[in-house]
Phi, psi and omega in degrees: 000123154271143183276062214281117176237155133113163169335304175316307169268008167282319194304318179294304209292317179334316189251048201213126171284142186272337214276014160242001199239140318318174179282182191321318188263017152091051136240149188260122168302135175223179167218119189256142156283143171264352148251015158222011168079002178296151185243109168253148168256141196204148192260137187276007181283333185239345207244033199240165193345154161289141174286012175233056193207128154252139201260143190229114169217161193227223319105072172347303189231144184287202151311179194259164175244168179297164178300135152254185229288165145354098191282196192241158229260137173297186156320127157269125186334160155295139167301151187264183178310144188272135174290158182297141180311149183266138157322148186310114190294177169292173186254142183316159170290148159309146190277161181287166193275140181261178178306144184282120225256188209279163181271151180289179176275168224254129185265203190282167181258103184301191203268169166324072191306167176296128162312125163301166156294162186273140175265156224308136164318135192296170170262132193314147155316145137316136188304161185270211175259128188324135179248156184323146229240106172288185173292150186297166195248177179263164104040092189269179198290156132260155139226155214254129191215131184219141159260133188219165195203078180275328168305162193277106156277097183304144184251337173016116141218171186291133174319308202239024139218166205230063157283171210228165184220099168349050205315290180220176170206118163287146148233112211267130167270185179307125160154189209259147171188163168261093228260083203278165133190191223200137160198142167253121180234172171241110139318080225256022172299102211251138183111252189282172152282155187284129151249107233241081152297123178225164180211178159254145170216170166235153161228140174254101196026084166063355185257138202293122169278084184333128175075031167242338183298103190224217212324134188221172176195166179227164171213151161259138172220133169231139178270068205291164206310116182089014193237169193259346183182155166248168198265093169207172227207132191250128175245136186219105173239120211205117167293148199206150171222113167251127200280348184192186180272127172229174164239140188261105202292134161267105187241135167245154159221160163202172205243167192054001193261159162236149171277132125269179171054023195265165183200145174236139178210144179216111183251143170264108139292158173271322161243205179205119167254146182231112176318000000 
């Protein structure tokens, strides 16, 4: 910032319109003479400096100058008035259950409540000691399965071989029986005598259940000279266990010969013991 004294610089700043001075940002224009030290001021909007002139300008209001140091803390005020209450704040977590306080005295003894439900079954006993062999129960059902065959079946074969022929048959489900049957043939051979086989077998549609073959029995008839046949009669009794449904075959053979009368029966038991 230059500083100005004296006549010279009144007559100038005097003779100067004010109404651009300072400009718009708030500075001011001069013109310093270089031989004769005159100072003018002038708006630079219209105006400017002579060549024997340097232009100079400064600042309405000056720098800011530095802070000074801290003053010392003031006096404390008076309190102010207490503010209006503030809202509810949320609300806190629960406090820890505090100690437990000493028990009251003991009250009257109320009246008699209502029976409850029964509650849930206890967990079983340990078993108790094996009890006494009861009495025999009486004698449960059976059941009976029978064939009877009164028509003649021929048994035939050829001497010097031994196929078997189907007399009668049951069909039997799984379990266990004893298994009976009966056949009356005729011998109608001329010459030696006949020898008449019969068995029991099982089939599972038609196919033989390996370890069924069981009772078997033969008979001779001989047919003697002036007679029209000889007579005789075969018996078959056989415990049997079938793992599944068959049918349980009376199968015979003999050569000139027939069956009649035959019959098959079957009762089911519960076990089968063997004596």
């Amino acid at each position: 910032m230059i500083l100005v004294a004296g006549p010279t610089a009144a007559l100038a700043l005097g003779s100067v319109a004010l109404g651009s001075i300072p400009d718009g940002n708030g500075v001011i224009h001069s013109c310093y003479g270089k031989s004769g030290g005159n100072l003018r001021v002038l708006d630079a909007a219209n105006a400017t400096c002579g060549g024997n002139e340097t232009g100079l300008t400064w600042n309405t209001t000056g720098p800011a100058g530095p802070q000074g140091p801290k003053g010392d803390k003031g006096d404390t005020g008076p309190a102010g008035p207490t503010g209006p209450a503030g809202k509810d704040g949320a609300k806190g977590e629960k406090g820890d259950t505090g100690a437990t306080g000493p028990a009251g005295p003991q009250g009257e003894k109320g009246d008699t409540g209502a029976t409850g439900n029964t509650g849930p079954a206890g967990p079983a006993g340990s078993q108790g000691p094996k009890g006494d062999k009861g009495d025999t129960g009486a004698a449960g059902l059976s059941d009976a399965y029978w064939s009877r065959q009164w028509s003649e079946v021929d048994i035939d074969y050829p001497y010097d071989q031994a196929p078997r022929t189907t007399v009668n048959y049951l069909t039997l489900p799984p379990g266990k029986y004893i298994v009976s049957g009966k056949a009356t043939f005729e011998d109608k051979h001329v010459g030696e005598a006949v020898e008449v086989t019969c068995m029991f077998g099982a089939y599972h549609y038609g196919i033989y259940i390996p370890g069924s073959y069981f009772d078997a029995s033969f008979l001779m008839l001989h047919r003697e000279a002036g007679e029209p046949f000889d007579v005789g009669t075969i018996f078959l009794t056989q415990p049997l266990t079938l793992t599944e449904t068959a049918a349980v075959r009376l199968d015979c053979g003999a050569e000139d010969t027939v069956a009649e009368m035959s019959q098959m029966n079957a009762i089911k038991v519960a076990n089968l013991t063997q004596g």
